[in-house]
C-alpha positions in Angstrom: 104.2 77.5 116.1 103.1 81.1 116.7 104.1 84.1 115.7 105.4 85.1 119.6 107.7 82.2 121.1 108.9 82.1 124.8 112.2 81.0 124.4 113.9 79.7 127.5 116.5 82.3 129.2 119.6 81.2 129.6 119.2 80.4 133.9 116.5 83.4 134.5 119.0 85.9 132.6 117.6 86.3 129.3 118.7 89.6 127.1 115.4 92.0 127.3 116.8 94.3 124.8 114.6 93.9 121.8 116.1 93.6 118.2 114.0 93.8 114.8 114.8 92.6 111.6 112.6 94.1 108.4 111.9 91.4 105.8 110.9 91.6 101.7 108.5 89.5 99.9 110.4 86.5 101.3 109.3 83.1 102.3 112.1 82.4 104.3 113.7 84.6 106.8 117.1 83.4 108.7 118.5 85.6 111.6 121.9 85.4 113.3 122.3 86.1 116.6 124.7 86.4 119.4 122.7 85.3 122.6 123.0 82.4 124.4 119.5 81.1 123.9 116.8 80.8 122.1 115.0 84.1 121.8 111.0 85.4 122.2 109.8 85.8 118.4 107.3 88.1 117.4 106.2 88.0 113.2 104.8 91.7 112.4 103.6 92.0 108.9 103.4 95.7 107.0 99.5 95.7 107.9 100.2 95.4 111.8 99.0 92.1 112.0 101.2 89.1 114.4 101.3 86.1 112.2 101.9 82.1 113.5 104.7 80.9 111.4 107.6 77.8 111.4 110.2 78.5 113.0 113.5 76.4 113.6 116.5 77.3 116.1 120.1 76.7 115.6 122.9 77.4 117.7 123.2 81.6 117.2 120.2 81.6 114.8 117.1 81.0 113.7 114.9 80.0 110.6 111.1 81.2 110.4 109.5 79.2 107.3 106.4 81.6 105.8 103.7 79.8 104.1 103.8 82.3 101.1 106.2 85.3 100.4 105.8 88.6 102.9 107.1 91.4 104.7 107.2 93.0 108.0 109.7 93.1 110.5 110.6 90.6 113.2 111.5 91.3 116.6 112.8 89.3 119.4 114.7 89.3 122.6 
């Protein structure tokens, strides 16, 4: 998977706000969410650069699996 994901709006109305979550030398990064669908991801390490990274959606969540500990910040909408 890559680090940006076009998730699916929910009918054309997807949320365009943008949220960001920082991360810490973590492998695995799990963010809660309240919209109805599955959001645009976008992996931003400390050094600037977009990484590709596993990423699994739940119902008002999602998992991104890092292939080795990290930090940066994610954003999506």
């Amino acid at each position: 998977m890559a680090g940006y994901i076009n998730g699916g709006g929910n009918n054309g109305s997807a949320n365009l706000t943008p949220h960001s979550v920082g991360f810490l030398n973590t492998d695995t990064i799990t963010i809660s969410h309240s919209l109805s669908y599955y959001p645009s991801i976008w992996i931003v390490l400390t050094t600037g650069a977009i990484i590709e990274a596993a990423i699994t959606y739940s119902s008002g969540s999602f998992t991104i699996a890092l292939s080795t500990a990290l930090s940066g910040t994610v954003y999506y909408r």
